[in-house]
C-alpha positions as CSV (number, residue, x, y, z in Angstrom):
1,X,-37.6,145.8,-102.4
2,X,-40.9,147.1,-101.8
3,X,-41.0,150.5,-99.9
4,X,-44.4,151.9,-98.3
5,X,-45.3,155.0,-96.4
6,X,-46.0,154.9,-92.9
7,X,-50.1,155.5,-92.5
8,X,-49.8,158.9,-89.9
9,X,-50.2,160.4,-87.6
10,X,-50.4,156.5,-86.0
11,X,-47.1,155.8,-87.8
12,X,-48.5,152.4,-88.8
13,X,-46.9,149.9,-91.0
14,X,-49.0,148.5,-94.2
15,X,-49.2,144.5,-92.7
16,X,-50.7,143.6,-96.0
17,X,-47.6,144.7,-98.2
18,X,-45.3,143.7,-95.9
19,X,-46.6,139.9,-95.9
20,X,-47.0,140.3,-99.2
21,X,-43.1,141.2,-99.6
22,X,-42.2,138.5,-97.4
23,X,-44.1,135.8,-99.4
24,X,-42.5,136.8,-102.9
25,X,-39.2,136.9,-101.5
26,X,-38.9,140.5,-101.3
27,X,-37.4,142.7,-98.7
28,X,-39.4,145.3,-97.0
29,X,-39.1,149.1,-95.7
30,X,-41.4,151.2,-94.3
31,X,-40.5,155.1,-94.2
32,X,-41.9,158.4,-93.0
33,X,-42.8,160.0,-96.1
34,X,-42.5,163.5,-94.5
35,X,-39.0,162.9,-93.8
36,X,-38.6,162.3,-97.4
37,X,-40.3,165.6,-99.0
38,X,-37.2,167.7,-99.6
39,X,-35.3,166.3,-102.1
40,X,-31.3,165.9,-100.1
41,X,-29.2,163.8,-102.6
42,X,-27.0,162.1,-99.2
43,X,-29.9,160.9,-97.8
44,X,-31.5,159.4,-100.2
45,X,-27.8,157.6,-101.0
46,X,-27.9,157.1,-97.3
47,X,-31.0,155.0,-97.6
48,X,-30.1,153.2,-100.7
49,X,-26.7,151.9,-99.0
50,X,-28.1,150.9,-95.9
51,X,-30.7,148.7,-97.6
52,X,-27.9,147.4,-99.5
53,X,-27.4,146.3,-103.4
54,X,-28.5,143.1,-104.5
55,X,-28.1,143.6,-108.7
56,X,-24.8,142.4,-110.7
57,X,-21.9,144.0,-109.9
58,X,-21.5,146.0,-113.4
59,X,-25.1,147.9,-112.5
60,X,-23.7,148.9,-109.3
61,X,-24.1,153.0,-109.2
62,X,-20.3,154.3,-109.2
63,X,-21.3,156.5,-106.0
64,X,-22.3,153.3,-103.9
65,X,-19.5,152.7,-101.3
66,X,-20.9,148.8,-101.2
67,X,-22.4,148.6,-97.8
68,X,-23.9,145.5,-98.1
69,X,-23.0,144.3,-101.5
70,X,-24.2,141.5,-102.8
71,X,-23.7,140.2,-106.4
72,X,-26.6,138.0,-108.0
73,X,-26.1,135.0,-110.3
């Protein structure tokens, strides 16, 4: 997963990493980093579970309610 800021005020996504993500197989987000300057524990866990887990199930976080879970090989 590869997660970069949004450039502001334009609010515009890094084309460069994103392609870049895509090509390695990765998945990727793009966020407002000013939403994310004061530290709230449920929306971070918020974010986490909507992008979803991909790891093996005995790493799983005990908190993570397993939107989108996915076990790897």
């Amino acid at each position: 997963m590869v997660v970069a800021a949004l450039v502001l005020p334009e609010f515009k996504i890094n084309i460069f990493l994103q392609e870049t993500a895509k090509k390695k197989g990765l998945y990727f987000s793009s966020i407002n980093p000013l939403g994310w300057v004061k530290y709230d524990e449920a929306s971070f866990k918020e974010a986490l579970e909507d992008w979803g887990y991909y790891g093996p199930m005995d790493k799983c976080p005990k908190w993570f309610n397993g939107f989108k879970h996915f076990a790897t090989k």
